[in-house]
C-alpha positions, 0 to 999 in steps of 0.5 A, spaced: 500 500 500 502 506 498 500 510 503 505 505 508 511 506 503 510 514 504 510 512 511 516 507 512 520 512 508 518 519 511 521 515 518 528 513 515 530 520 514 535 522 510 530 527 506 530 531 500 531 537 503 533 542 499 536 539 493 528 537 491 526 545 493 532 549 489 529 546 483 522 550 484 525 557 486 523 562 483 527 567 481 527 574 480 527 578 472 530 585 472 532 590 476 527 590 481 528 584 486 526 584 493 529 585 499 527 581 506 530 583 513 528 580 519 530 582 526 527 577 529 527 569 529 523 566 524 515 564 526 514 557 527 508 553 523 506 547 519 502 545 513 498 538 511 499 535 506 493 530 507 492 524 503 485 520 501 483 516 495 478 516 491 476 513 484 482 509 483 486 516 485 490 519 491 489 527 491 490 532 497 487 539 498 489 546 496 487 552 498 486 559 494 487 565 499 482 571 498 485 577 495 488 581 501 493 587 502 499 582 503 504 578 501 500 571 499 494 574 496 490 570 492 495 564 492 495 557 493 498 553 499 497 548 503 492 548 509 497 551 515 498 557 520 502 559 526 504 555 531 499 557 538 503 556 545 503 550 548 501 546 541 506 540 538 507 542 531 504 537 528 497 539 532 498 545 529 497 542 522 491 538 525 487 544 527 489 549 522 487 543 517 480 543 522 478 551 521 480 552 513 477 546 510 473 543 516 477 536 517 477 534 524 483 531 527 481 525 529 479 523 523 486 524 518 493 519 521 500 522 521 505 518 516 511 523 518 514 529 516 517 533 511 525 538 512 523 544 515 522 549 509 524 556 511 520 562 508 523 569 507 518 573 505 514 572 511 519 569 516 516 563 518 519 557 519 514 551 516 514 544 517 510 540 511 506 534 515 503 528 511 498 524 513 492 521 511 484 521 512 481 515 515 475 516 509 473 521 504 474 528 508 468 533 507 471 539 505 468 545 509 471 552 506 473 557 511 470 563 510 474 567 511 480 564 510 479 559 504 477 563 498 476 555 493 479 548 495 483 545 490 484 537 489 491 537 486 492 529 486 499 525 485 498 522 478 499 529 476 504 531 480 508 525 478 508 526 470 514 528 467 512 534 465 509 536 471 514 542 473 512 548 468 515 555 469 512 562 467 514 569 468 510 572 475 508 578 478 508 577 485 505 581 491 504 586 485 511 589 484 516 583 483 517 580 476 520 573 477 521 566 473 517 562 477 517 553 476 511 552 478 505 547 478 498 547 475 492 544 478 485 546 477 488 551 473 491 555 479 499 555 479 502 553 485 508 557 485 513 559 491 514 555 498 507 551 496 511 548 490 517 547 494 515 543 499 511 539 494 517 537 490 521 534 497 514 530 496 514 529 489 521 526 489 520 521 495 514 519 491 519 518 486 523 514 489 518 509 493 514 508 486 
């Protein structure tokens, strides 16, 4: 079964890291290229990258944030947030899963964890959780938070041809090139790209 190769290699260790995150960098064109200064350690949280089966397919959700005055505007992301005090960052991905998409914890099983993935523009020090849903997730979109789920699923992340790469506009001001995913016809650019190819190479080495 799939699901338990994911979970045996996840616990060998010897990650990916960042070898499999350089190849989706984005990369900025001309001139105008951001500059991020922090002055204090990084935030920490976690995302979820929650497996189910259905129809034959494996799939995952994404989400699309609403547009905002902010850095991630209108992006995609995996469900995922701040690190509250007192929580496990594992938990972490459990409840923010639960108030973006409505997925109970009690109803998903952890497989294992990705390498940490540090994200500059934001300062957040995220660590990639796979788990996967004990039966077919209801999917409850926060209002607020989620502006569309997408359900990206693993035989497209595996194509060959699965990695494309276009010129972007990010936060309305930096042109980048950006290798990139598509699903649903979103791309998925970024830290979510990243993350999901250290995701992505596993899975090519285990299937």
């Amino acid at each position: 079964m799939v699901f338990d190769k994911i979970e045996e290699r996840l616990k060998k260790g010897m990650l990916p890291g960042e070898k499999a995150h350089h190849l989706l960098k984005a990369t900025p064109i001309g001139k105008n290229i951001p500059k991020f200064e922090h002055s204090v350690s990084p935030r920490l949280g976690s995302v979820l990258i929650l497996l189910y089966e259905e129809n034959g397919r494996i799939q995952f959700p994404l989400i699309k944030r609403p547009q905002y005055a902010g850095l991630h505007s209108g992006q995609i992301s995996l469900p995922g947030g701040k690190k509250e005090e007192g929580e496990d960052i594992i938990h972490t991905a459990l409840r923010e899963a639960h108030e973006e998409i409505g997925v109970p914890p009690e109803s998903i099983r952890v497989l294992g964890t990705l390498s940490d993935f540090y994200v500059i523009p934001s300062n957040f020090l995220i660590k990639p959780v796979v788990s996967i849903a004990l039966q077919k997730p209801l999917f409850i979109p926060d209002q607020h938070e989620v502006e569309r789920i997408l359900q990206g699923n693993i035989d497209d992340l595996l194509k060959e041809d699965a990695i494309k790469e276009r010129e972007i506009l990010a936060a309305n001001r930096y042109s980048m090139r950006a290798p990139h995913f598509e699903i649903e016809n979103e791309i998925v650019w970024g830290a979510t790209a990243m993350m999901l190819n250290e995701f992505r190479t596993i899975l090519k080495e285990i299937l």
